[in-house]
C-alpha positions as CSV (number, residue, x, y, z in Angstrom):
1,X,-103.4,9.6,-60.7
2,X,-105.8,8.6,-57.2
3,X,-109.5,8.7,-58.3
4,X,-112.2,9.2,-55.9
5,X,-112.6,6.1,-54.5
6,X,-109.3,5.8,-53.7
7,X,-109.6,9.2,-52.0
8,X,-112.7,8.3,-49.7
9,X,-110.9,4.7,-48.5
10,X,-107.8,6.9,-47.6
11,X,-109.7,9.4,-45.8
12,X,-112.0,6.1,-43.9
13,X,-108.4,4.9,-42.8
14,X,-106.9,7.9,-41.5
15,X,-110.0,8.1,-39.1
16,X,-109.5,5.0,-38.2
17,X,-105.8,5.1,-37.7
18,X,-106.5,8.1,-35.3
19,X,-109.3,6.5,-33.4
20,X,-107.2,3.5,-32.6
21,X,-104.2,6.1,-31.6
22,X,-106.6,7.6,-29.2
23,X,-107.3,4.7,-28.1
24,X,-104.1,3.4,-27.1
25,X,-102.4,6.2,-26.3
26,X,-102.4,6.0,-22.7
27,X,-101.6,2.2,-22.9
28,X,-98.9,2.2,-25.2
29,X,-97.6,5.4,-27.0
30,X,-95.1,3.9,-29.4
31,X,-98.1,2.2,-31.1
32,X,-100.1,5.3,-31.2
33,X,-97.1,7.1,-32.6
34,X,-96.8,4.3,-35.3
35,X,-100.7,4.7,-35.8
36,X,-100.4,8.3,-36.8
37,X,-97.1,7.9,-38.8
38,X,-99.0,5.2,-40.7
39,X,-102.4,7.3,-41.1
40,X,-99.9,10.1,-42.6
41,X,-98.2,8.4,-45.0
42,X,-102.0,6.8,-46.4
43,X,-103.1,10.4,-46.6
44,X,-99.3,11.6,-48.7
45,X,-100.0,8.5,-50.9
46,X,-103.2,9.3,-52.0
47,X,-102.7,12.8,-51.7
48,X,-105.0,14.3,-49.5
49,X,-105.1,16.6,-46.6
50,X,-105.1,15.3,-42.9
51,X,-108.7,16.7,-41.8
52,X,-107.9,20.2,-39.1
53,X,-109.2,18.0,-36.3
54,X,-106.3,15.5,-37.1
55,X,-103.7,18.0,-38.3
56,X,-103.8,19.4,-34.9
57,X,-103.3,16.2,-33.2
58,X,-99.7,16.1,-34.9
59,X,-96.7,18.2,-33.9
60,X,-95.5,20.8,-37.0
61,X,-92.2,20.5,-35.5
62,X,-91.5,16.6,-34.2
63,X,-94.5,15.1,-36.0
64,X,-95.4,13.3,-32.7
65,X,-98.8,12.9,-32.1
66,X,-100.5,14.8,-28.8
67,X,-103.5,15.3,-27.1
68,X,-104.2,18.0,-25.0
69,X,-103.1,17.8,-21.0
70,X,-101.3,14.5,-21.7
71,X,-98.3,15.6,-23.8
72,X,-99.0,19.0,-24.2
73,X,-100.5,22.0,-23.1
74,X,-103.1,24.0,-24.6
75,X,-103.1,27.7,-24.0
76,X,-105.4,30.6,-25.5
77,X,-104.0,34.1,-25.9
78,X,-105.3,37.3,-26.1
79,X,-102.0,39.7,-27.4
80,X,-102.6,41.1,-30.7
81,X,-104.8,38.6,-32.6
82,X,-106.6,36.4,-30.0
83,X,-104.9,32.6,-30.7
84,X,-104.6,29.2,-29.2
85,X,-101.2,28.6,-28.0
86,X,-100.4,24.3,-28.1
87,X,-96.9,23.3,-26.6
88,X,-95.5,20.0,-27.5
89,X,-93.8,18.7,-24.8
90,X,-91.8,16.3,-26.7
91,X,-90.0,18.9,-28.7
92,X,-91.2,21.8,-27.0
93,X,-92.2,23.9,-29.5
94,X,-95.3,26.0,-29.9
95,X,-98.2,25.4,-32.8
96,X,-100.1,29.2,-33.0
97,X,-103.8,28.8,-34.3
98,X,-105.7,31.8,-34.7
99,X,-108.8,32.1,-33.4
100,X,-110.7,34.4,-36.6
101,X,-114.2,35.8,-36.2
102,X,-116.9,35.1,-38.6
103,X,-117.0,37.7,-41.2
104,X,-120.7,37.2,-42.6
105,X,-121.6,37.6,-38.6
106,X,-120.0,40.9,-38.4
107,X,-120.9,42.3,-41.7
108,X,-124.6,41.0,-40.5
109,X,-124.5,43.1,-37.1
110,X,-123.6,46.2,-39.0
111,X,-126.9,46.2,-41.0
């Protein structure tokens, strides 16, 4: 069982991890990679989430770490649903966010 504490130091790692991949990414990939495959095994081990801002920093396919217009492109679409569109280009495959409007904004307009 993790407690709390454990839970917050995890979470202060992971940040750190993916500050120091940022970092270094344009001076030495393979460490960054390394950074963000240690920063996601801290977060399985004490079983929590990878924060969205971080989660979207990985690949879903190749679990390579990217940042927009170095190693992949970011795209927004408007078909159907409007939706980012980010292409790895390590694996070259697409990551589909949806871009969702507030509800309580909407519901306020109508009154």
């Amino acid at each position: 069982m993790v407690d709390a504490t454990t839970k917050r130091i995890a979470l202060q790692r992971v940040r750190t991890l993916f500050r120091f991949a940022k970092e270094i990414f344009n001076k030495d990939p393979y460490l960054a990679q390394r950074y963000v495959d240690i920063a996601r095994k801290v977060a399985m081990a004490a079983r929590i989430r990878l924060p969205r801002e971080y989660r979207r920093m990985v690949c879903r396919h190749c679990k390579s770490f990217i940042l927009p217009g170095v190693n992949c492109l970011v795209r927004i679409k408007q078909r159907r649903e409007p939706h980012i569109v980010i292409t790895c280009l390590n694996c070259g495959k697409h990551m589909r966010i949806p871009i969702k409007k507030r509800r309580k904004k909407m519901i306020n307009e109508r009154n």
